[in-house]
C-alpha positions as CSV (number, residue, x, y, z in Angstrom):
1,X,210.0,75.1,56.4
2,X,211.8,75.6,59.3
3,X,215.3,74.7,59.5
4,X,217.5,73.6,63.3
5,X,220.2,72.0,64.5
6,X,220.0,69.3,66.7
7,X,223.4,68.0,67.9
8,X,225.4,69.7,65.3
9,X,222.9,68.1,63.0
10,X,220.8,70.5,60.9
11,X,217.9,69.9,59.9
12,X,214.7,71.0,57.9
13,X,211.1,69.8,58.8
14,X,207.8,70.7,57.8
15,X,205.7,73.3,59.8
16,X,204.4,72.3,62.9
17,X,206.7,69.6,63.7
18,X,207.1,69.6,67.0
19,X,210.8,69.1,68.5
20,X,210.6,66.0,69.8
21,X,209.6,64.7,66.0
22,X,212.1,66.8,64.2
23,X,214.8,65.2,67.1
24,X,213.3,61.5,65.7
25,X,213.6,62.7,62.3
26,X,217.5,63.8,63.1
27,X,217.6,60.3,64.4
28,X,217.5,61.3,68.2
29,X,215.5,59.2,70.6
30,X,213.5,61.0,73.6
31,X,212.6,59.4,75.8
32,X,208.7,60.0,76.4
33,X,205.9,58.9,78.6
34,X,203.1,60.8,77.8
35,X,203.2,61.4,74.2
36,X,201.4,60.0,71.3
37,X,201.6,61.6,67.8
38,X,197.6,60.4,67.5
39,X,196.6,62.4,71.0
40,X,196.3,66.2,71.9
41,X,200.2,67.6,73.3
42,X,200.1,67.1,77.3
43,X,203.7,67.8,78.1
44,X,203.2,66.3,81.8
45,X,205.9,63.5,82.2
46,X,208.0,65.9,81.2
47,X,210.6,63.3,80.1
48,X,211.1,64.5,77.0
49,X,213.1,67.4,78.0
50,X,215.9,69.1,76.1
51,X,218.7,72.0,76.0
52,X,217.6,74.7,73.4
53,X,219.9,77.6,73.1
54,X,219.2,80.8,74.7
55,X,216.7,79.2,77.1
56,X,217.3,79.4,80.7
57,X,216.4,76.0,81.5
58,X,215.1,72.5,79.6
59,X,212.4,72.4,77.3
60,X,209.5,69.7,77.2
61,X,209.9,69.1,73.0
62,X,206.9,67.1,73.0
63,X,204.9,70.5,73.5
64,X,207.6,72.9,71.4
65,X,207.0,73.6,67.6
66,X,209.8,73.4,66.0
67,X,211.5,76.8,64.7
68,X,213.5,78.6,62.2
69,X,216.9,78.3,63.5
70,X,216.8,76.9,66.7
71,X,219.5,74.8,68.5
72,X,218.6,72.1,70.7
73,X,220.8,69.8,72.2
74,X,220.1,66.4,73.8
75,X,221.9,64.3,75.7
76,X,224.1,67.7,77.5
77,X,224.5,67.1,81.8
78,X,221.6,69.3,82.7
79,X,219.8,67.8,80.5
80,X,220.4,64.2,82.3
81,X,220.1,65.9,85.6
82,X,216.9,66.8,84.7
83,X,215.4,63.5,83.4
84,X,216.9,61.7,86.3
85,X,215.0,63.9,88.7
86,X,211.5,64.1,86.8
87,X,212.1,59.9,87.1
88,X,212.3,59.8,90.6
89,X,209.5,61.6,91.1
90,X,207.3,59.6,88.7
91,X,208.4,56.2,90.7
92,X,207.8,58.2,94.6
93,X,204.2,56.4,94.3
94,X,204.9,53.4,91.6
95,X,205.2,50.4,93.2
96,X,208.8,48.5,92.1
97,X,207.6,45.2,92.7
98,X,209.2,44.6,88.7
99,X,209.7,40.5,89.0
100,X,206.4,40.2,89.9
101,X,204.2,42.9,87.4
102,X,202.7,41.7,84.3
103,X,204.3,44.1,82.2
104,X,208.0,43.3,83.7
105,X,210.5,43.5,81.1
106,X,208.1,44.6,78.3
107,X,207.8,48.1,80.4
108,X,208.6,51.7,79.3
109,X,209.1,53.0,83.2
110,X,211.6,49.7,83.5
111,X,213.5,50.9,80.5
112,X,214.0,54.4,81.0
113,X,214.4,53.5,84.6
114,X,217.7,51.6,83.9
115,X,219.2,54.6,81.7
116,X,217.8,57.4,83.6
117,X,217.7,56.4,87.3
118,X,219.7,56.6,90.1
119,X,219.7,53.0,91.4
120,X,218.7,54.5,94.4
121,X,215.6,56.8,96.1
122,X,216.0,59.9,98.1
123,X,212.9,59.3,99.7
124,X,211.9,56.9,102.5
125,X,208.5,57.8,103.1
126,X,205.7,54.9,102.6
127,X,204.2,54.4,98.9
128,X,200.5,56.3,98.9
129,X,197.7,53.7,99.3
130,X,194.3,54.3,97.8
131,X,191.4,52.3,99.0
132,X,189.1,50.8,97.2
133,X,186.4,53.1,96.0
134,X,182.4,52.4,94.6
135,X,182.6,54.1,91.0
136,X,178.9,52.6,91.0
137,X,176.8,49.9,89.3
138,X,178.0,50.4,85.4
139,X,181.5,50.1,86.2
C-alpha cells in the first residue's frame, strides 16, 4: 500500500488510488470538473492540478496513481496560478449571463469561479457562436 504526504499529512491508501482520492481521503478538496470516480480518467479541465515534489511543473491528480512516497502539495502559489489560468480559459467561450441561467447558484463553474478567478478577463474578443445545426430526424 502506498504511503504519501499530502500537506505534511502522511498518508497510506490502497493501490491504485489515484491522487486526487488519496488528497480527499487526507481531507483535501480539489477542485474538479471533469472527474467522476464511476467514468474512465480524462484529465482535461485540468482543475485538479497539484505541486508534487521533484516535478517541474503541476500535476493533473485526477489522472496520477498515487505512489510510495510521494509529496504533493495543494494549495502552494503556483499551484493557484495555475488553476486561475486553466479557469479563464474554460469561461473564454462560456457565456456569464449567471442571474439569468437555470443552474445559477447551484453551479460548479460559479463556485470555483468565485475562489479561483480573477474577477476580471484578459480577453476582449467576442464569445464563439455556433449556429444551429440539423443532427437529423431521430434527434
Amino acid at each position: 500500500m502506498p504511503k504519501l504526504t499530502i500537506n505534511d499529512v502522511e498518508i497510506e491508501v490502497a493501490p491504485g488510488t489515484t491522487v486526487l482520492q488519496a488528497c480527499e481521503q487526507a481531507g483535501f478538496e480539489i477542485p474538479r470538473f471533469c472527474y467522476h470516480e464511476r467514468l474512465s480518467i480524462a484529465g482535461n479541465c485540468r482543475m485538479c492540478l497539484v505541486e508534487m515534489e521533484k516535478s517541474p511543473k503541476p500535476i493533473a491528480s485526477c489522472a496520477m496513481p498515487a505512489g510510495d512516497g510521494m509529496v504533493i502539495r495543494t494549495n502552494t502559489p503556483a499551484v493557484k496560478k495555475a488553476r486561475e489560468g486553466v479557469l479563464e480559459f474554460l469561461l473564454i467561450n462560456h457565456p456569464l449571463d449567471c442571474p439569468i441561467c437555470d443552474q445559477g447558484g447551484e453551479c460548479d463553474l460559479q463556485d470555483e469561479t468565485m475562489a479561483y478567478g480573477r474577477g476580471r478577463n484578459r480577453f476582449a474578443e467576442n464569445k464563439r457562436a455556433v449556429g444551429e445545426k440539423n443532427l437529423g430526424p431521430l434527434i
